[in-house]
C-alpha positions in Angstrom: 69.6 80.1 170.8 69.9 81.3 174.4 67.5 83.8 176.0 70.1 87.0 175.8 71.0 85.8 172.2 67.0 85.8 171.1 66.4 89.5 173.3 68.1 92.5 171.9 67.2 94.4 174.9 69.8 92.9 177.0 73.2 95.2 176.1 76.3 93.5 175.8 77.9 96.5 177.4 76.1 98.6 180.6 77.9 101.6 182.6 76.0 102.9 185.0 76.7 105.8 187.2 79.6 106.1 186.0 82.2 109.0 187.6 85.2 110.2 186.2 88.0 112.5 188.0 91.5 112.9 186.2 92.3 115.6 189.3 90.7 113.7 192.1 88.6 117.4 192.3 87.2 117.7 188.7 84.6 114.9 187.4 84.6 115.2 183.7 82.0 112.7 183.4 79.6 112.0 185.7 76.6 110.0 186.3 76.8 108.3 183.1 74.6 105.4 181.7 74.7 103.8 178.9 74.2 100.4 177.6 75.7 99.1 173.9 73.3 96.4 172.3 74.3 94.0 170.0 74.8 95.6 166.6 75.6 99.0 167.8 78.5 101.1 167.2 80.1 103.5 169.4 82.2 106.2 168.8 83.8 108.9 171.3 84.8 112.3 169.8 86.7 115.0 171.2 89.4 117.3 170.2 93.2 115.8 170.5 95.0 115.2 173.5 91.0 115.1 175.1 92.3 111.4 176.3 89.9 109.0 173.8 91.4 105.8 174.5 92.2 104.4 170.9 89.7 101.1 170.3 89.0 99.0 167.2 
C-alpha cells in the first residue's frame, strides 16, 4: 500500500483559490478551497439554469 493510499489526509481532489467570472467583470466564486478525500461525496446545488455541470 503506498503512502497516499495508507493517509486519508491527502485529497484526491484540491482547488485552491479558485476564481470564477462568467462576464469577465462578475466573480461568482471566488477564492475557493476545497479538497475531496477519498470516500467523500460532493454535491453542488443551485436553482436551474444556475450552470451545475451534470457529473456522476
Amino acid at each position: 500500500m503506498s503512502a497516499a493510499t495508507a493517509n486519508n489526509n491527502n485529497p484526491l481532489v484540491r482547488f485552491k483559490n479558485v476564481r470564477k467570472s462568467y462576464d469577465g467583470k462578475n466573480q461568482v466564486v471566488r477564492h475557493l478551497n476545497l479538497d475531496i478525500r477519498q470516500g467523500e461525496f460532493l454535491t453542488l446545488l443551485g436553482p436551474s439554469g444556475s450552470a451545475k455541470p451534470p457529473r456522476s
